[in-house]
N, C-alpha and C positions, 0 to 999 in steps of 0.2 A: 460291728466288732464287739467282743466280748470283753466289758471289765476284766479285769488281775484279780479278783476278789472271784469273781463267777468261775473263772476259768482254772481257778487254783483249787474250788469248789469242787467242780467236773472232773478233774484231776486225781483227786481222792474218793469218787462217787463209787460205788461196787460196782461190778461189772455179771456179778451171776448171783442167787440165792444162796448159795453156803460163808460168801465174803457179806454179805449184809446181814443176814443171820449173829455172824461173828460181831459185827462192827458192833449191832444191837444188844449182845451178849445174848441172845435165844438159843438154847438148845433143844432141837427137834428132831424127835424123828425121821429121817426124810430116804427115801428110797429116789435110785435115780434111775432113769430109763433112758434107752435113744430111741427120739421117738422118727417114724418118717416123715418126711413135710410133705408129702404128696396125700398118703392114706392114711397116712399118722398111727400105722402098724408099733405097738411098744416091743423092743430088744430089751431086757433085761430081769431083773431091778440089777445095779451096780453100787457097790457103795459109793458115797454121797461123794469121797476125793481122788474115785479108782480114774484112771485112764489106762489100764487096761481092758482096749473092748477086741482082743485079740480071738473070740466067739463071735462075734460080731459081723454078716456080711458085711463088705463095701457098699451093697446096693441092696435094695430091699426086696426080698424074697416072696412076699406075702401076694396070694392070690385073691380076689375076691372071691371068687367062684371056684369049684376044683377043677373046672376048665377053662378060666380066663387065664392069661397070661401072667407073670409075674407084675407088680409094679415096677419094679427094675429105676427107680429113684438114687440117687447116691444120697449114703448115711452121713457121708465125711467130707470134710473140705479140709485143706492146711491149712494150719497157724497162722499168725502174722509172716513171720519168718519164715514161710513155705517148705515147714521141716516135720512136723508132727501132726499128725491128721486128727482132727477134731471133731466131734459129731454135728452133725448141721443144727441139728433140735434134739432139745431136752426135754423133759418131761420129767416134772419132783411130784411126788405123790407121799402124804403121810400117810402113815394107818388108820384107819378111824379109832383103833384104842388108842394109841398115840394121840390124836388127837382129842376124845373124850376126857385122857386121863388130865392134860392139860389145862382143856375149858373146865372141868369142875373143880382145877385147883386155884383157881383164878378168884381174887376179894369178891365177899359178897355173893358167886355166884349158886353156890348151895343152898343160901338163904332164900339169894329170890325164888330158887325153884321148888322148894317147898313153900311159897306161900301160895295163897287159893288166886285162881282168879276170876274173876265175877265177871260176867258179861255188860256192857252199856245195857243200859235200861231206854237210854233213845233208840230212836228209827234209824238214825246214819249210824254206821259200821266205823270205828274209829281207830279197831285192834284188828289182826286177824283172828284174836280167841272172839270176836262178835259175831263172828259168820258161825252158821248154823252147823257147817261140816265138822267142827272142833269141839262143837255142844254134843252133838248128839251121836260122834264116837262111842261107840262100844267097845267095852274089854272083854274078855272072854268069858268070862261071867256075866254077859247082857246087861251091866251096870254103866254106865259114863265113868270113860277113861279118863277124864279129866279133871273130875271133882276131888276133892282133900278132903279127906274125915282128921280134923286136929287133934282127935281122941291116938291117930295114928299117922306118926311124921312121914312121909315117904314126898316121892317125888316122881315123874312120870317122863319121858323124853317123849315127842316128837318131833320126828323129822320130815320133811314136808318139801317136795319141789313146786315152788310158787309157781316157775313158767308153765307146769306140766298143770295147774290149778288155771292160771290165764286162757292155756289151750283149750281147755275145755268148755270153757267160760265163752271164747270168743267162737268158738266152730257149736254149740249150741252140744255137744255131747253131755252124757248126763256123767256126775261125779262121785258115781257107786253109788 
């Protein structure tokens, strides 16, 4: 049995991302989709408090192939109250400027990203900037994209899928 304290806790908890968002005071960008639970095909983008999905099939339409069958999943299920039909799955997606315009508004974070960053000078790897794919990056000018000249402040983004770095790594493929 649940404590009065825990349960009054759970009581007031959010129950989707736009009420926790709120609760937080964040304001985000956010697009919303329905997404399907089957092929997880996206319907939308909707704004973020529409329930209007009156475009929206019941069931999901999406073929894999242009001669496979439809998925034919349902989108909807009812409410509590078995009265308004509600999407099965959701799916919030920001923008990536939305989300860039944010993380560089964030303390300190322009700072660190104009400073330089040196590689270890030991044998174990301690950063990801120590591995050699980060070093020896080129920019389009055949120079390393990665290095700071302090004569000239700027800052450089990348972005980088770790798992798609691990795959590599572990199946013996080479990584460009």
């Amino acid at each position: 049995m649940l404590s009065e304290s825990i349960t009054t806790l759970l009581s007031d908890w959010p129950i989707d991302v736009c009420t926790a968002l709120k609760l937080l005071h964040v304001n985000l960008e956010l697009h919303q989709y329905i997404c399907c639970p089957t092929c997880f095909m996206l319907y939308g983008p909707f704004p973020e408090q529409s329930d209007d999905y009156h475009n929206v099939p019941n069931v999901c339409n999406h073929c894999a192939m242009p001669t496979s069958a439809p998925c034919s999943s349902q989108l909807f299920h009812e409410d509590c109250e078995g009265e308004v039909p509600v999407p099965s799955r959701r799916f919030w997606h920001q923008p990536f400027q939305s989300w860039l315009a944010h993380f560089l508004l964030r303390p300190d974070v322009v700072k660190s990203l104009c400073t330089s960053v040196a590689p270890s000078s030991e044998e174990t790897l301690f950063d990801i900037w120590d591995g050699y794919v980060f070093q020896e990056f080129k920019g389009p000018d055949d120079e390393p994209f990665l290095t700071s000249d302090p004569s000239k402040p700027q800052f450089r983004l990348v972005f980088s899928n770790i798992l798609w770095l691990c795959h590599h790594r572990m199946t013996g493929l080479p990584l460009i």
